[in-house]
C-alpha positions as CSV (number, residue, x, y, z in Angstrom):
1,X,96.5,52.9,40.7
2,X,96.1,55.6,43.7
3,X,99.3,53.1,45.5
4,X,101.1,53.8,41.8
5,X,100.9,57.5,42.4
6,X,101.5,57.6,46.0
7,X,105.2,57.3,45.5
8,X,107.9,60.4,44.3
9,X,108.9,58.4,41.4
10,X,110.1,60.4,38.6
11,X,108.4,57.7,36.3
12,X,104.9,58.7,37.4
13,X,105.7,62.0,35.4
14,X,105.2,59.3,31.8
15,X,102.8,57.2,33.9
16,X,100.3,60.1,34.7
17,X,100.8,60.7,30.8
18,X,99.6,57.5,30.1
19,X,96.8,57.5,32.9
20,X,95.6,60.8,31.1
21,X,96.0,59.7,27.5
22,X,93.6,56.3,28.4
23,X,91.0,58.7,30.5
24,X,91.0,61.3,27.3
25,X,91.2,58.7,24.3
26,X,88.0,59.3,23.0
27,X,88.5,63.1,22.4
28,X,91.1,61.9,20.1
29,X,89.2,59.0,18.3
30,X,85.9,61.9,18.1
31,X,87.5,65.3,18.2
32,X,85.4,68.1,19.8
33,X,86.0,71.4,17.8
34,X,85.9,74.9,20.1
35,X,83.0,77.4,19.1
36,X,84.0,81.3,19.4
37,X,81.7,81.6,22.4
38,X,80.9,85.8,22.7
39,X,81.9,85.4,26.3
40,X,85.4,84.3,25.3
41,X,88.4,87.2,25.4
42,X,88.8,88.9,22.6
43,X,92.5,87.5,22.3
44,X,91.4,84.3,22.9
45,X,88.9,84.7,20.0
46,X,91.2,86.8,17.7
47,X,93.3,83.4,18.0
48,X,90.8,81.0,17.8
49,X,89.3,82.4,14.6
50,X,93.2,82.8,13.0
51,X,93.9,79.1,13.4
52,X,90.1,77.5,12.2
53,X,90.1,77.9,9.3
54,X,93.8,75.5,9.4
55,X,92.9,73.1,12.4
56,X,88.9,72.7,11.3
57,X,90.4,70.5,8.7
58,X,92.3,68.4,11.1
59,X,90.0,68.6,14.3
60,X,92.4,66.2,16.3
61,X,94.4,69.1,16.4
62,X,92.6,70.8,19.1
63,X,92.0,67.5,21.5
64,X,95.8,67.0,21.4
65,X,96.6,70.9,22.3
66,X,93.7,70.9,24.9
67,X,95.5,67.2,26.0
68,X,98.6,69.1,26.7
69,X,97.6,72.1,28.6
70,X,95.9,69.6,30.9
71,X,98.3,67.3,31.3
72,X,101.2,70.2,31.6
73,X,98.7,71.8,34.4
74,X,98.4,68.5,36.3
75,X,102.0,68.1,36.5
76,X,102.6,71.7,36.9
77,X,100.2,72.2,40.0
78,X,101.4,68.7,41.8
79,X,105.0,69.7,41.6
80,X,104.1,72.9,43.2
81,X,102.2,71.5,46.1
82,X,105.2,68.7,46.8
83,X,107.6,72.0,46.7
84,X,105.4,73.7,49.3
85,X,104.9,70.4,51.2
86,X,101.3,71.1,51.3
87,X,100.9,67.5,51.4
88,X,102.8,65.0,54.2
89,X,105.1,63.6,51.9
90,X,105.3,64.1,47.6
91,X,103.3,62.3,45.4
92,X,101.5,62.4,42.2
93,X,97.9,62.4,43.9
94,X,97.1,65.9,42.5
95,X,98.1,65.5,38.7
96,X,95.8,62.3,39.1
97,X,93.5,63.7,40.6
98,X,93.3,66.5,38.2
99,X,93.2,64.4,35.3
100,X,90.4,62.1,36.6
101,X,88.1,64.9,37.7
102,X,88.3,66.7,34.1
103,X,87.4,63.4,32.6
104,X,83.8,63.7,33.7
105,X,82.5,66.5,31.4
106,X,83.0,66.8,27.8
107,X,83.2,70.9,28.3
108,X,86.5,69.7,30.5
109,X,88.0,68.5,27.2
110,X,87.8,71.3,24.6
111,X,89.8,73.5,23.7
112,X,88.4,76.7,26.0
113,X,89.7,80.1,27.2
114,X,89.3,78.6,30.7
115,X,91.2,76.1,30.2
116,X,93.8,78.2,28.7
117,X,93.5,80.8,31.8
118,X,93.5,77.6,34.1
119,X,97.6,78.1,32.9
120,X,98.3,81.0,34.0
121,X,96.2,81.0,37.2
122,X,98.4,78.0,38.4
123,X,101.5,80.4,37.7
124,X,99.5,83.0,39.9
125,X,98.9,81.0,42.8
126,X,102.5,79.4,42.5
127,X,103.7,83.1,43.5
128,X,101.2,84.1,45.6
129,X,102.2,81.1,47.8
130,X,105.6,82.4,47.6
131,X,105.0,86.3,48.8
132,X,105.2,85.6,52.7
133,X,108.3,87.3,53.7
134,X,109.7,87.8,50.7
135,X,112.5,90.3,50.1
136,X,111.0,90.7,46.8
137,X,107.2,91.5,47.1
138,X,106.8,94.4,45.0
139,X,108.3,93.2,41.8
140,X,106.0,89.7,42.6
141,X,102.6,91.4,42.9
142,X,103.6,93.6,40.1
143,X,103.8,90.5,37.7
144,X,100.8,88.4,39.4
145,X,98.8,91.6,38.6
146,X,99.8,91.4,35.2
147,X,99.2,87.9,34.6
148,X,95.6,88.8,36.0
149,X,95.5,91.2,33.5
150,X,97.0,89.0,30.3
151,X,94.0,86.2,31.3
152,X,91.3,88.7,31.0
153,X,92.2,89.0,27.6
154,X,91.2,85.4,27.0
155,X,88.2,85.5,29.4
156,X,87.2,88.8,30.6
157,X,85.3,87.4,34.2
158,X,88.8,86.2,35.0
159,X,88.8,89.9,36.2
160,X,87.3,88.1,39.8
161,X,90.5,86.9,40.5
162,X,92.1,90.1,41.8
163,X,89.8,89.0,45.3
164,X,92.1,86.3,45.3
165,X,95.2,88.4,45.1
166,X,94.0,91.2,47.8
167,X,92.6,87.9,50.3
168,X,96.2,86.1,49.7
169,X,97.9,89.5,50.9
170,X,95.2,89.7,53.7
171,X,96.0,86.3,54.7
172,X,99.7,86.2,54.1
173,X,101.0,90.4,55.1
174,X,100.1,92.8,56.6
175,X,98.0,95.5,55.0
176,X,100.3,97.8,53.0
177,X,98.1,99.6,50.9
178,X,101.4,100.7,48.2
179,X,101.2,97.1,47.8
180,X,97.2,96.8,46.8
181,X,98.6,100.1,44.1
182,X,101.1,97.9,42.9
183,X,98.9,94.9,42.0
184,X,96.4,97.5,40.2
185,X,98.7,98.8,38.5
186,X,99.5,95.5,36.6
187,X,96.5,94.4,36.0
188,X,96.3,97.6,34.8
189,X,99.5,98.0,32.5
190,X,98.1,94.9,30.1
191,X,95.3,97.6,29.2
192,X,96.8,100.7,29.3
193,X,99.3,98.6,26.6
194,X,96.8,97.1,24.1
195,X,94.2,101.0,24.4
196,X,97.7,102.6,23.3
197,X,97.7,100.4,20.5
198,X,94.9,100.6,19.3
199,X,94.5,104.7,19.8
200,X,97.5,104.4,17.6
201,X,96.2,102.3,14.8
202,X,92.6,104.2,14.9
203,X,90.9,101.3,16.1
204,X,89.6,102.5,19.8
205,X,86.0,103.2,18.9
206,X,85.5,100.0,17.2
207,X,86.9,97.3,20.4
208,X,84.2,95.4,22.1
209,X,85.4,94.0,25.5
210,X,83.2,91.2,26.4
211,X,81.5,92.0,29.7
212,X,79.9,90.4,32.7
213,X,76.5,89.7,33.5
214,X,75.8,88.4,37.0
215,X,73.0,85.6,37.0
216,X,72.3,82.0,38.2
217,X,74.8,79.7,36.1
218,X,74.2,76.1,34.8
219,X,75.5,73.3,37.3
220,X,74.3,70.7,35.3
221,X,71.9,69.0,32.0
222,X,70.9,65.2,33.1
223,X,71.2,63.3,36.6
224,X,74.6,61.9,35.4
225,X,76.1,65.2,35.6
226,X,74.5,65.7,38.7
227,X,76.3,62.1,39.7
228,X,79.7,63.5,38.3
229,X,79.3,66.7,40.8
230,X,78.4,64.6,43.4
231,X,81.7,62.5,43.7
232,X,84.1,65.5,43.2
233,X,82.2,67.4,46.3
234,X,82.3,64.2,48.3
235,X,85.5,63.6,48.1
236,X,86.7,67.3,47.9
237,X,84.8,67.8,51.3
238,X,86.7,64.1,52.9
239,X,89.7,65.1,51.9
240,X,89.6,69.0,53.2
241,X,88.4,67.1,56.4
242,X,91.6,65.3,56.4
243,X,93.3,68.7,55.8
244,X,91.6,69.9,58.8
245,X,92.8,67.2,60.6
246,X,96.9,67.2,59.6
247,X,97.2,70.7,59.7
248,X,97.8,71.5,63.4
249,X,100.9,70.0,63.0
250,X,102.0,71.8,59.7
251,X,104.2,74.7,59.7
252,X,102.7,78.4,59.3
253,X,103.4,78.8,55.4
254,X,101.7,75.2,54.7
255,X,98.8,76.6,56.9
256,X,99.1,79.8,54.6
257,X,99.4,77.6,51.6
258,X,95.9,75.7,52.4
259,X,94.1,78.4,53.2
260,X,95.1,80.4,49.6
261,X,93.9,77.2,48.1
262,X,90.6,77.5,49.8
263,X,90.5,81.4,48.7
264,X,91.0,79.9,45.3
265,X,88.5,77.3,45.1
266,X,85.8,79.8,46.7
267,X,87.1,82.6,43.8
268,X,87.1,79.8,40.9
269,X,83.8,78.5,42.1
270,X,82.6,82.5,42.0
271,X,83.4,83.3,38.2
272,X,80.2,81.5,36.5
273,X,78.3,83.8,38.5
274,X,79.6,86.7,36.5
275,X,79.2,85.0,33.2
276,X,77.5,85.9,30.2
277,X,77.3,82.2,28.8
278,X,76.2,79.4,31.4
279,X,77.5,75.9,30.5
280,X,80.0,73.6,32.4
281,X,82.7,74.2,30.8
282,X,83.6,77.6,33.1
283,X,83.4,75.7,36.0
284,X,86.8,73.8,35.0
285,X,88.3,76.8,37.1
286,X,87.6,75.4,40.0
287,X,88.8,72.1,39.4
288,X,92.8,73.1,40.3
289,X,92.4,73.7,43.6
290,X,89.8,71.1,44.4
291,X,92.1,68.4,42.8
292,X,94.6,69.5,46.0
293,X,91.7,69.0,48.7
294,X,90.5,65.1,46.0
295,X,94.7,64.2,46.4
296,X,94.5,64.2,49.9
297,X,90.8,62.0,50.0
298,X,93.2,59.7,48.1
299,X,97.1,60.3,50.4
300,X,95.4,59.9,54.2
301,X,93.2,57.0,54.8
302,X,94.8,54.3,56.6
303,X,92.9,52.0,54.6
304,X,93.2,52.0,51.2
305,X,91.0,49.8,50.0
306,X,88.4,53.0,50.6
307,X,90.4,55.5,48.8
308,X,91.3,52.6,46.0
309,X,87.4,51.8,45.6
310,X,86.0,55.5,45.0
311,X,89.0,56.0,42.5
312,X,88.2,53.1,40.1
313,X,84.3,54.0,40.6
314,X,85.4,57.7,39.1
315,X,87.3,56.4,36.8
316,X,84.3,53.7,35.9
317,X,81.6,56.9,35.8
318,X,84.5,59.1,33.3
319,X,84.1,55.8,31.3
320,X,80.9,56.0,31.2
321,X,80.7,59.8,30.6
322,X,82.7,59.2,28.3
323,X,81.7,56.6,25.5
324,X,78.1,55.8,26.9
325,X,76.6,59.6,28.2
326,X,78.7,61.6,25.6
């Protein structure tokens, strides 16, 4: 399966479909339905509680929606790191990879603000890879900080992710600090918007933000979960070893690109910290970037019976997460 996804052939766009849909078929055959969690974003919750009392009759509902935003974020994020050749030639590695890894957990397969946010993250880190020397900056860190903004309405702690923003300018430019105002000021406008509003409509006194709470968050419930972390960090750390070792010879934006990835995984791997609510199901933040670093544990062995082996044993322990462990 890794040799299918190896190749840049169009067809792999239905075939990762299909890989998904076989990984995820028990979340249609047993739909899980979301709880309003209190550490949820109020929009996110506003939303959730207008379409339950509709979709709670028809739970599959919400595993085919949760489905889609992961399949359209594996697809998304893959063609995004062919486009900035972050890997030695194009494949599908990353949209598999993505799709394996959030097979493990249940948490990874409801319908969650973080997997909502996990959307529009992928659209900020698309344009933060794209603000070295461009003509443009302004108007782009304008809009990433409003993104920022937008996703702490569905998940407040999301908030963390302005690091990532003022590290990728770190990393990528020079310091200009008109452009640190800039990104404040849109992550600031989202708010500045919706406290108009509701100053207007005389309902200021009565908003509740959902805040954060720093503490030691849940990594896992049983030794199989345990098992399940154990095999994304192993082959997350092989495969940033075989970053290590390809990326001498990369050009500087693909060096840039890497090391925003890093700032992203160490960000996304940050948030639960910050949470009010400790469960799994926050850490499917992190689980972007590290599907880069799991693609190339899969792309750069020169023998492929190792990379071929640890892929069907993930996909054997997803199985068994799955419909034995669930």
């Amino acid at each position: 399966m890794t040799g299918v996804f190896r190749a840049n052939n169009p067809i792999n766009t239905f075939m990762l479909f299909i890989y998904g849909l076989l990984l995820k078929l028990e979340w249609f055959l047993h739909p899980q339905v979301p709880v309003i969690q209190k550490a949820d974003g109020f929009l996110y919750n506003h939303i959730l509680s207008a379409l339950k009392p509709t979709l709670d009759k028809y739970p599959s509902t919400y595993s085919i929606i949760a489905f889609l935003f992961l399949y359209t974020q594996a697809i998304s994020f893959n063609q995004l790191l062919n486009n900035r050749r972050l890997i030695q030639k194009p494949n599908y590695l990353a949209g598999m990879s993505y799709l394996l890894i959030t097979s493990f957990f249940t948490e990874w397969n409801v319908l969650s603000a973080p997997l909502v946010i996990n959307t529009l993250l992928i659209w900020v880190w698309a344009r933060m890879s794209n603000i070295y020397n461009n003509p443009h900056v302004k108007s782009t860190l304008f809009n990433i900080g409003m993104m920022v903004g937008i996703a702490t309405f569905f998940y407040f702690p999301s908030i963390a992710f302005v690091l990532l923003i003022i590290f990728a300018l770190i990393l990528t430019r020079p310091p200009r600090i008109a452009e640190w105002i800039i990104i404040m000021l849109g992550i600031a406008t989202p708010w500045y918007l919706l406290f108009a509003w509701l100053f207007l409509t005389n309902q200021l006194y009565s908003f509740q933000v959902s805040g954060i709470h720093i503490g030691y968050p849940v990594y896992a419930k049983n030794n199989a979960q345990y098992i399940g972390i154990a095999l994304i960090l192993f082959t997350t750390i092989v495969g940033a070893v075989f970053v290590q070792g390809n990326i001498r010879r990369q050009v500087v934006q693909v060096r840039k690109g890497w090391g925003l990835t890093v700032l992203y995984v160490i960000v996304a791997l940050f948030v639960p910290f910050i949470n009010t609510t400790y469960n799994l199901q926050y850490w499917i933040l992190a689980t972007v970037p590290l599907s880069a670093f799991i693609a190339c544990f899969f792309f750069y062995p020169t023998k492929k019976i190792l990379a071929a082996s640890v892929h069907w044993i993930m996909v054997a322990f997803a199985i068994y997460m799955t419909y034995f462990k669930k």
